[in-house]
C-alpha atoms as an extended CHARMM CRD file, in Angstrom:
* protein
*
       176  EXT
         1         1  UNK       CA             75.2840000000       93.7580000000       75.9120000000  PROA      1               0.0000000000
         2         2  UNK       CA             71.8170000000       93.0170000000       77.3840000000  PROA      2               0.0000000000
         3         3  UNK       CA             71.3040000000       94.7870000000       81.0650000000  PROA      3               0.0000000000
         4         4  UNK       CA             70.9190000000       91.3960000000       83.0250000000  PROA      4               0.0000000000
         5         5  UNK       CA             74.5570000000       90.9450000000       81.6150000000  PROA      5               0.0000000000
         6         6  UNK       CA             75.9960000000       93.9950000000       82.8830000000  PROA      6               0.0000000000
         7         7  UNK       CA             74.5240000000       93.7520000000       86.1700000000  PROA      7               0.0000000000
         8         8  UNK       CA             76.5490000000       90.2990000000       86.3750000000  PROA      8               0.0000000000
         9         9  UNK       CA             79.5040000000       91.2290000000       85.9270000000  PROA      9               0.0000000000
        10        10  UNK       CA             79.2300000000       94.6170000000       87.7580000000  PROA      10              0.0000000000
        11        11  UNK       CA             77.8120000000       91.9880000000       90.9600000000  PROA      11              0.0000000000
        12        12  UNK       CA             81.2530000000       89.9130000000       90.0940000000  PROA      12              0.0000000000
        13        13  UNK       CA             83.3370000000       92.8730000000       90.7290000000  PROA      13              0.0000000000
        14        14  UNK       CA             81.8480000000       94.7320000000       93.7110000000  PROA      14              0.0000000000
        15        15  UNK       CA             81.6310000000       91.1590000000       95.4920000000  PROA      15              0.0000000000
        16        16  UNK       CA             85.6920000000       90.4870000000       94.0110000000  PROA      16              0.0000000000
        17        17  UNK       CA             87.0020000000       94.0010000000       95.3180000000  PROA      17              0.0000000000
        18        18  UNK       CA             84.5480000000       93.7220000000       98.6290000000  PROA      18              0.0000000000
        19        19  UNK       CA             86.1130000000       90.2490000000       99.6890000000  PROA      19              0.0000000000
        20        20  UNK       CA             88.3830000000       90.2900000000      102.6850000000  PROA      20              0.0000000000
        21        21  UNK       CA             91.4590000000       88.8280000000      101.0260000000  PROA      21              0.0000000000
        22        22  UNK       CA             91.4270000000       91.6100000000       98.2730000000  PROA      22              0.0000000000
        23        23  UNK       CA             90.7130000000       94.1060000000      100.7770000000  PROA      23              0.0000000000
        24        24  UNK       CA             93.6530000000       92.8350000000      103.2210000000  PROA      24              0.0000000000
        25        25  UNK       CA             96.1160000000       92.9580000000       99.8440000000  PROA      25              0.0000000000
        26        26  UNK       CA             95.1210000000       96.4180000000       99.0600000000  PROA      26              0.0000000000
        27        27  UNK       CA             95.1670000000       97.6290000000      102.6240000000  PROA      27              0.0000000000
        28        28  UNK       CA             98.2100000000       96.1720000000      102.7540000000  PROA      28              0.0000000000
        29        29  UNK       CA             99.6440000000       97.7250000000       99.3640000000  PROA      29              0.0000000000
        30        30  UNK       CA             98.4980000000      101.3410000000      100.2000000000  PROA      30              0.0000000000
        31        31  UNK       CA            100.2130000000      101.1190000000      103.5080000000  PROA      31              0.0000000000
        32        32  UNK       CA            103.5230000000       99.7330000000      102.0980000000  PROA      32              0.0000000000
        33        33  UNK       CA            103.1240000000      103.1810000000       99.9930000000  PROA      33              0.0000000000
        34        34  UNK       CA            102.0070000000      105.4960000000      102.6300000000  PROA      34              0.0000000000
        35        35  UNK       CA            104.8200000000      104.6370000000      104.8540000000  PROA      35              0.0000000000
        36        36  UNK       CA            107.1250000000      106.3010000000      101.8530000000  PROA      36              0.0000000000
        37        37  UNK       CA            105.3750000000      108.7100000000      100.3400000000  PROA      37              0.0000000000
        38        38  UNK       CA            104.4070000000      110.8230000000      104.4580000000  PROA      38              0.0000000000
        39        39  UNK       CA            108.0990000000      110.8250000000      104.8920000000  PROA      39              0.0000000000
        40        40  UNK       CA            108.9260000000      111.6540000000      101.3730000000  PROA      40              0.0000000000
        41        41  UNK       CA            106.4070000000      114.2850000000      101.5970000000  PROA      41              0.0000000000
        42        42  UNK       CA            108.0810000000      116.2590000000      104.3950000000  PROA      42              0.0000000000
        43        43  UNK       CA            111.7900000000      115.7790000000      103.2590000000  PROA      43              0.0000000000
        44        44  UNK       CA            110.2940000000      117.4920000000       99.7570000000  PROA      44              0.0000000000
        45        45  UNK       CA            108.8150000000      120.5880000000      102.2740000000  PROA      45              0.0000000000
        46        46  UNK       CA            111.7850000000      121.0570000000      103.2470000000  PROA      46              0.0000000000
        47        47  UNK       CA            113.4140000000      121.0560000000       99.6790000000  PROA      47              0.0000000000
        48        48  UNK       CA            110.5690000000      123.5420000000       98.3040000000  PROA      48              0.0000000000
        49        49  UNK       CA            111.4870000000      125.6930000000      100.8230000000  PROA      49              0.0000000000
        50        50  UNK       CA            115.1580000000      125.5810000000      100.6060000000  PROA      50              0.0000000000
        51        51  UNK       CA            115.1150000000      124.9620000000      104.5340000000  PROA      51              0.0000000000
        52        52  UNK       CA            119.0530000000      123.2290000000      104.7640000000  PROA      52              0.0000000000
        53        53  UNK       CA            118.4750000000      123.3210000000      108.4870000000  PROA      53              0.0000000000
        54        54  UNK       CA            115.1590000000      121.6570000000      108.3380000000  PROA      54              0.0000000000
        55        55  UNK       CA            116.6150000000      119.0530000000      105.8270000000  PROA      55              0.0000000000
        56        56  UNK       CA            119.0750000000      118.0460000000      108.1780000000  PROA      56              0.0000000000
        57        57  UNK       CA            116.8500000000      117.5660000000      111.1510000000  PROA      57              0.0000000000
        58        58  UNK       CA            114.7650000000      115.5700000000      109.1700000000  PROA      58              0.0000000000
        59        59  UNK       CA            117.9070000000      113.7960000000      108.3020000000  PROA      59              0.0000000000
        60        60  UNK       CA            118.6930000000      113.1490000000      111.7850000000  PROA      60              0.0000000000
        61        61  UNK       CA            115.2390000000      112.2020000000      113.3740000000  PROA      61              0.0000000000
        62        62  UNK       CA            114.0850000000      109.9750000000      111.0800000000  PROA      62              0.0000000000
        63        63  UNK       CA            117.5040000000      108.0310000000      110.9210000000  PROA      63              0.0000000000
        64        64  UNK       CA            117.5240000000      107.8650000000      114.5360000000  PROA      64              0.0000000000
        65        65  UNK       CA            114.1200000000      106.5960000000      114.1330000000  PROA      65              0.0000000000
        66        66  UNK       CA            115.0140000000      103.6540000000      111.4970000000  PROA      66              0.0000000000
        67        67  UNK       CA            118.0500000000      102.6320000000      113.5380000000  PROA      67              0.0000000000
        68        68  UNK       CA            115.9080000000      102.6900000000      116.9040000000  PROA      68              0.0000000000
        69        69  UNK       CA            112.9670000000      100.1800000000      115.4130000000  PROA      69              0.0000000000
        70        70  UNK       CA            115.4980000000       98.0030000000      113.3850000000  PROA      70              0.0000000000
        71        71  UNK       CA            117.7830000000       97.4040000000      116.4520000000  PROA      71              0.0000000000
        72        72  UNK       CA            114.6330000000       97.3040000000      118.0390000000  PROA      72              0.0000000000
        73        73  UNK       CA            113.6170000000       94.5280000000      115.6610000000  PROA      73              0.0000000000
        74        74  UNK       CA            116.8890000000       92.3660000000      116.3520000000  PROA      74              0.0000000000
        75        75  UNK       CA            117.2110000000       92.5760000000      120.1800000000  PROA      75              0.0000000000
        76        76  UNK       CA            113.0260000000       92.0080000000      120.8440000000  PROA      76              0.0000000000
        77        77  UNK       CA            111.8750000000       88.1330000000      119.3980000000  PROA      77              0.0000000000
        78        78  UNK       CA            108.3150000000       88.7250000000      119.0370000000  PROA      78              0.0000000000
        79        79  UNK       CA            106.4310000000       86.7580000000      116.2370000000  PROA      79              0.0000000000
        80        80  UNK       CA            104.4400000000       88.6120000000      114.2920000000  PROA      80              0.0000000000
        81        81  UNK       CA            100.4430000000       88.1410000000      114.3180000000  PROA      81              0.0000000000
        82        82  UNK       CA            100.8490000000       85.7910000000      111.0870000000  PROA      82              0.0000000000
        83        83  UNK       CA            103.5680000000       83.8550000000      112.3370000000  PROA      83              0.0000000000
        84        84  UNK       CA            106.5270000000       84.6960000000      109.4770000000  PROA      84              0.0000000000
        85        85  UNK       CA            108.8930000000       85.5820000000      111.5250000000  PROA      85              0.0000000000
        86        86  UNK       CA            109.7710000000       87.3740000000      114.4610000000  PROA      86              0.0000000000
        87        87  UNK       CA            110.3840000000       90.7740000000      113.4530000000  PROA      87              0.0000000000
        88        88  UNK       CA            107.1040000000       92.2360000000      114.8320000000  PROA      88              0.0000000000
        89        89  UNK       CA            108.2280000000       94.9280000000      117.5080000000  PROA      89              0.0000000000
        90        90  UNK       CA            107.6160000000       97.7980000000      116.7780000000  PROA      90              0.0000000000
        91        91  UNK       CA            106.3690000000       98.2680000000      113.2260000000  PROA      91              0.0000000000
        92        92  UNK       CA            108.7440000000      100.2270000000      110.6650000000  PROA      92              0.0000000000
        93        93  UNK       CA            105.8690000000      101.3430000000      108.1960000000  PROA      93              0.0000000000
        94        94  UNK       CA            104.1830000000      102.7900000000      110.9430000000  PROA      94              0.0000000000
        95        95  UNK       CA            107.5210000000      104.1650000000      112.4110000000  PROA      95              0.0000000000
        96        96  UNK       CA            108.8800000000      105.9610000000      109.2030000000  PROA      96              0.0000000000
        97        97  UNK       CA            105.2190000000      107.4850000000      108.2910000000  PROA      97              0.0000000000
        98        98  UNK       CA            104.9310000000      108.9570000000      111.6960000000  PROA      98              0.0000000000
        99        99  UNK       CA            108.6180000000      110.2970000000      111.3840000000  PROA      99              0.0000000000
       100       100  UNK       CA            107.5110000000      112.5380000000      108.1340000000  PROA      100             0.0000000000
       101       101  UNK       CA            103.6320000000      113.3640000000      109.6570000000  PROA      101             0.0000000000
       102       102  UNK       CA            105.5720000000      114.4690000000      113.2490000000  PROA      102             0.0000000000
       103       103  UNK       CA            108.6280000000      116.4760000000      111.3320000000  PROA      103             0.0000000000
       104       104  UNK       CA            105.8860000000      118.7560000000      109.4880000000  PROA      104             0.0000000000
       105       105  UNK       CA            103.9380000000      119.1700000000      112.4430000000  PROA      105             0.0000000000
       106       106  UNK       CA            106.6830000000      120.5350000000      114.5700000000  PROA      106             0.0000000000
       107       107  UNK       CA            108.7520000000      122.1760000000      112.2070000000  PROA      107             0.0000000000
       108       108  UNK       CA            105.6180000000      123.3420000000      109.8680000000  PROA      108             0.0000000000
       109       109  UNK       CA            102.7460000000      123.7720000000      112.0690000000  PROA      109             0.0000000000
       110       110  UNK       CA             99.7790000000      121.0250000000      112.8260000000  PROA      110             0.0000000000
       111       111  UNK       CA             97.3440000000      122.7330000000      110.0500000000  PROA      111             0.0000000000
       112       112  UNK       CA            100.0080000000      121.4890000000      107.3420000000  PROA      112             0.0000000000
       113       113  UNK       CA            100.1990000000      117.7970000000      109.0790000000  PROA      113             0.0000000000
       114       114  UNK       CA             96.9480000000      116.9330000000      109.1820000000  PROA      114             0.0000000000
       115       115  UNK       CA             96.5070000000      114.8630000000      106.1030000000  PROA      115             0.0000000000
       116       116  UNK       CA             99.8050000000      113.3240000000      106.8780000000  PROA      116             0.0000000000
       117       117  UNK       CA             99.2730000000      112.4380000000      110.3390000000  PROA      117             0.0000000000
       118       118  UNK       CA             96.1510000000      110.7620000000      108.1690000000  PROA      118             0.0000000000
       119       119  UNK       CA             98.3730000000      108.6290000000      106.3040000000  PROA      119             0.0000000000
       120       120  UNK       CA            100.3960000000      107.6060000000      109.0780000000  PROA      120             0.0000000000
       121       121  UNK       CA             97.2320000000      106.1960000000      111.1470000000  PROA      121             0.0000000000
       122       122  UNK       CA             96.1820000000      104.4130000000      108.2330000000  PROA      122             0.0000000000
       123       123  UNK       CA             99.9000000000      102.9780000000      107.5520000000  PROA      123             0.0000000000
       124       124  UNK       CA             99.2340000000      101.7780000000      111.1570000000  PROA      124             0.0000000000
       125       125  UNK       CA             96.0450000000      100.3580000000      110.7940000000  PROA      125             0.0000000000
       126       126  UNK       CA             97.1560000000       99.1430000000      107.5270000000  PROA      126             0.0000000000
       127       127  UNK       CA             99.8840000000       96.3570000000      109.0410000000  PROA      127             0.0000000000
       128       128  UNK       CA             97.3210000000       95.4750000000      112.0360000000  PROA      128             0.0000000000
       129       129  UNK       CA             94.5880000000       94.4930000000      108.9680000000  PROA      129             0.0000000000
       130       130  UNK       CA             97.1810000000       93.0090000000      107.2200000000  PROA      130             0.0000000000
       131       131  UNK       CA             98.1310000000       90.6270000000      110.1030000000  PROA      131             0.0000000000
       132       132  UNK       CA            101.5540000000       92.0930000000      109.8920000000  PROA      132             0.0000000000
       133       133  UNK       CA            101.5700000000       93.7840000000      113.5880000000  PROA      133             0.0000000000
       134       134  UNK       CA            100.0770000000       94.0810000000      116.8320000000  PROA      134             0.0000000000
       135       135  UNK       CA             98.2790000000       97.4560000000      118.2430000000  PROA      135             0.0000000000
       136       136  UNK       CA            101.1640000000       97.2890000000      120.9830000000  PROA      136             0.0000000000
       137       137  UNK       CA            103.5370000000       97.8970000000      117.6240000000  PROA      137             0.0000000000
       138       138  UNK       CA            102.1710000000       99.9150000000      115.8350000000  PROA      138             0.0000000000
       139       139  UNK       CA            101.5540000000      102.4960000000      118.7270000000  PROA      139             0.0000000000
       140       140  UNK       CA            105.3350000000      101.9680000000      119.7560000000  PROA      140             0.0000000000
       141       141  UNK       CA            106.7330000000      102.9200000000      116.6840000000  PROA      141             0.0000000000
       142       142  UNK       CA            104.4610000000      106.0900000000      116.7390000000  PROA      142             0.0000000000
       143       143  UNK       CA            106.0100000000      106.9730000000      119.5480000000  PROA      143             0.0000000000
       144       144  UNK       CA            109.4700000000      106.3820000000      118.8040000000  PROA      144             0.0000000000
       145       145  UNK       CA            109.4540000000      108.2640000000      115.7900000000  PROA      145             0.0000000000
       146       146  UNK       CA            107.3830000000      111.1480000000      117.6760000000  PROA      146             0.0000000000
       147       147  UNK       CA            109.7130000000      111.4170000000      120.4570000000  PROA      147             0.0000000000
       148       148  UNK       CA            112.9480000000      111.6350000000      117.9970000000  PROA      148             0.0000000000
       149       149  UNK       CA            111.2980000000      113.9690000000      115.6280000000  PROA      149             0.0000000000
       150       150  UNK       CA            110.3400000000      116.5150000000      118.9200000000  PROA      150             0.0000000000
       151       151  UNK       CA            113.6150000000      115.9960000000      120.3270000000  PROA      151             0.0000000000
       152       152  UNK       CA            115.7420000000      117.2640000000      117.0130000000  PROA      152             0.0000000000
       153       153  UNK       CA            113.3330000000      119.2720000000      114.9740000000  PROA      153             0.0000000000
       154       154  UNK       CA            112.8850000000      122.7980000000      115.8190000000  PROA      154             0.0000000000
       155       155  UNK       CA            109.9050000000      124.7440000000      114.7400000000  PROA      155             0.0000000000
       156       156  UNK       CA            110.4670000000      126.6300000000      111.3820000000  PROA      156             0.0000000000
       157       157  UNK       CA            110.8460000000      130.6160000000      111.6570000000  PROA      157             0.0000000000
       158       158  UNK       CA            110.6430000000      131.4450000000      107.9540000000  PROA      158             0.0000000000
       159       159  UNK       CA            113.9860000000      133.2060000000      108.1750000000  PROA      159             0.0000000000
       160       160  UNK       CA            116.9250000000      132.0060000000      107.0260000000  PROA      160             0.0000000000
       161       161  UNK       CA            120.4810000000      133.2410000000      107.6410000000  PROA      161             0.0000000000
       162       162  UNK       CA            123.9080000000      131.5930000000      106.0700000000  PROA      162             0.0000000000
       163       163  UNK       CA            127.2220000000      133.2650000000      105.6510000000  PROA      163             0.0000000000
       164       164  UNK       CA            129.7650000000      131.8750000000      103.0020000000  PROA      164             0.0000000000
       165       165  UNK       CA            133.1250000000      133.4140000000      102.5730000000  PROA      165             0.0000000000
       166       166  UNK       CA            134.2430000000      134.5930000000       98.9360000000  PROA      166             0.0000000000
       167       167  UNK       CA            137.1660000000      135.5160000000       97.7040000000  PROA      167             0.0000000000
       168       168  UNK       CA            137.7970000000      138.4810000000       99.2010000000  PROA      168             0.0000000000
       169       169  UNK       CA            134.3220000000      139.1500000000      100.6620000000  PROA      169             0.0000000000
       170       170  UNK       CA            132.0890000000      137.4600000000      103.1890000000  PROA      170             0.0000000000
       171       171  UNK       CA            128.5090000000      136.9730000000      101.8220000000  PROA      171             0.0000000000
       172       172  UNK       CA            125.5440000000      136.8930000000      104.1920000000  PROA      172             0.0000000000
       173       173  UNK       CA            122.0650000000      135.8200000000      102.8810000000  PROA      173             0.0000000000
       174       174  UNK       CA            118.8040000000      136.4780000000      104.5310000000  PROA      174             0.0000000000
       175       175  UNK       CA            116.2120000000      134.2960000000      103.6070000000  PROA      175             0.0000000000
       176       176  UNK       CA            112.3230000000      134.9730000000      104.3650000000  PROA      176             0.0000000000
């Protein structure tokens, strides 16, 4: 394959994958991951560390969180930016990643939510490139989830105590 050749087709594919459309599709499809894999993330923490009581706030924040936006979503009529429908406010990507990024900063410490917290912006900015949502949206749902997660997540001591009763014996585990 002569060299003039080579640098067509290479010229063909950095102008294809530097286009706006692809750029907006694969924006798009790395922030439809991101807002699973940030909250998937912390909920495995928690399962690494055998932390039940971290599990369970988890649990509880980010379900408060998903039921907030999507009644959110049904009682608020505001068209999104690309005029599909009018399920716009406030954005549930955005929501849910924040919800994992904000549950391993308060119950992990900020050093370990850094990349997440990462990943959660870029969810946002993902469904603002993708014409999906509105800044107003995407900043709502990080707030929503935020305020949830710091209401039911308590920070993480690194000692765990549970009692179980056994046939004639009550067991107590410690945990550090």
């Amino acid at each position: 394959m002569s060299n003039l050749l080579k640098l067509s087709i290479a010229s063909v594919i950095v102008i294809t994958c530097c286009s706006n459309s692809f750029a907006k599709f694969t924006t798009k499809i790395a922030g439809d991951f991101t807002q699973v894999i940030v909250p998937v993330y912390a909920f495995g923490m928690a399962v690494n560390k055998n932390d039940e009581e971290g599990i369970n706030q988890f649990t509880t924040s980010f379900l408060a969180t998903q039921a907030s936006v999507h009644g959110l979503k049904c009682v608020i009529d505001a068209e999104r930016p690309d005029g599909k429908d009018n399920k716009s406010f406030p954005s549930g990507h955005t929501a849910s990643a924040f919800s994992g990024a904000t549950f391993i900063h308060k119950r992990y410490g900020m050093e370990k939510a850094v990349v997440p917290y990462l990943l959660a912006g870029f969810t946002g900015y993902s469904r603002i490139h993708s014409n999906k949502h509105y800044f107003h949206d995407v900043a709502t749902a990080a707030l929503i989830s935020s305020l949830f997660t710091w209401m039911f997540v308590d920070e993480y001591s690194g000692v765990q105590v549970s009692v179980s009763p056994e046939p004639s014996k009550l067991v107590m585990r410690v945990v550090f």
